[in-house]
SENU-457749 format. One line per 10 residues: number of its first residue (from 1); their letters; for each residue x, y, z of C-alpha. Coordinates in steps of 0.5 Angstrom, whole numbers. Example, Ala and Ser with C-alpha at 12.3 -4.5 7.8 and 13.67 -1.06 7.14 Angstrom:
2
1> AS> 25/-9/16  27/-2/14
***
This chain:
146
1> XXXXXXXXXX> -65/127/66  -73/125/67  -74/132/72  -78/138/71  -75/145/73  -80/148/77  -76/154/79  -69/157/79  -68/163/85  -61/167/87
11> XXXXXXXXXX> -62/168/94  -58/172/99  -53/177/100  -46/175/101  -44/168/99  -52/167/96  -55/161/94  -57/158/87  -63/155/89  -66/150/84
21> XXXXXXXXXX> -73/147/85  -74/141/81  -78/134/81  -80/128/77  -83/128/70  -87/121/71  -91/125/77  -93/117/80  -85/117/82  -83/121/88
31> XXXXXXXXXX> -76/125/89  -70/122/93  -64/126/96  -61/121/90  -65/124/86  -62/131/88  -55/129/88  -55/127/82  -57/133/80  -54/138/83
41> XXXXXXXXXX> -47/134/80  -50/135/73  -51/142/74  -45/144/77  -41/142/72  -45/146/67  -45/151/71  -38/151/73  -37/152/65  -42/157/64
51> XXXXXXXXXX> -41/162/70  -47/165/70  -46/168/78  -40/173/77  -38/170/85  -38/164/89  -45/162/90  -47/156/95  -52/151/90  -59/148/93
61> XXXXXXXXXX> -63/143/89  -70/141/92  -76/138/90  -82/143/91  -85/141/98  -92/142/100  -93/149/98  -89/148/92  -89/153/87  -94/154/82
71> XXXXXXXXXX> -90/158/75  -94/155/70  -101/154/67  -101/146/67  -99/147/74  -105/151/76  -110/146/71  -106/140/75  -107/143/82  -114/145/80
81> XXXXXXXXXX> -118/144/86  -114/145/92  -111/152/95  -107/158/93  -103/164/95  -103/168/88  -98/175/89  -99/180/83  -96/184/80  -101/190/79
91> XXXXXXXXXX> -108/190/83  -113/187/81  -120/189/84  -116/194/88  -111/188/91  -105/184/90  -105/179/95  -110/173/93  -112/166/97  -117/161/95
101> XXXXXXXXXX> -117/154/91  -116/155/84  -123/153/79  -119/153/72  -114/156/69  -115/156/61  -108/158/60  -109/166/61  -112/167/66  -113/163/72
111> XXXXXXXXXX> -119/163/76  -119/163/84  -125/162/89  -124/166/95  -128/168/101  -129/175/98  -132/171/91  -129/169/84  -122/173/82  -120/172/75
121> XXXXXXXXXX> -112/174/75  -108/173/68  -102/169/68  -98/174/65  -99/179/73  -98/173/77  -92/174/81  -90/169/85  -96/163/86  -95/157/92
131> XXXXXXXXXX> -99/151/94  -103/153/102  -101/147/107  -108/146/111  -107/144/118  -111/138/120  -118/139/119  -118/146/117  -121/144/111  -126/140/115
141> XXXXXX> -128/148/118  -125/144/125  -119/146/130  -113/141/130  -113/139/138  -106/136/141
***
């Protein structure tokens, strides 16, 4: 369909939410609420056949956001530059928690620069890794005024 699966999730206790996380190959071209339609009407009849959650389930089909998901190596090199929150799953220099902007990422390790210094963390212990939305000068080192 010319979209890249960024992140599936199953959410929520009762009647959860299937959440899909998609976006556009061509990266010049914006995600649509159209596009999320047509999408969501792709999945649903795979899904209904499928049957992959045992109970009714709500779908939600999303582009990433501003603090989109990072999940692959090409998502760290195409984000190199600006900032990140890397969750691992074992620590790593006594931590589990890092934010900083992203240096390189060689497809093993990504490398990190954070105000505690350069923390290299393999791909393989990422958890969970998100783009961080900076508030309006933030990045200049100013305070947003209203």
């Amino acid at each position: 369909m010319g979209f890249e699966l960024i992140e599936v999730r199953l959410m929520g206790g009762g009647r959860p939410t299937l959440q899909v996380i998609a976006e556009p190959v061509d990266p010049a071209r914006a995600m649509s609420v159209e596009d999320c339609a047509a999408i969501s009407h792709a999945l649903s009849a795979v899904l209904d056949v499928a049957d992959p959650v045992p109970r009714a389930y709500r779908l939600e089909v999303s582009s990433p956001g501003i603090e989109r998901p990072l999940v692959t190596a090409e998502h760290f090199r195409r984000f190199a530059g600006q900032r990140a929150r890397v969750e691992t799953t074992e620590p790593i220099a006594g931590r589990r928690r890092f934010t900083g902007v992203i240096r390189a990422c060689d497809g093993t390790d990504v490398t990190l620069e954070t105000d505690a210094g350069t923390v290299v963390v393999p791909l393989a212990s990422v958890r969970r890794a998100r783009l961080v939305r900076e508030a309006a000068g933030a990045a200049r080192g100013r305070r947003s005024r209203l």
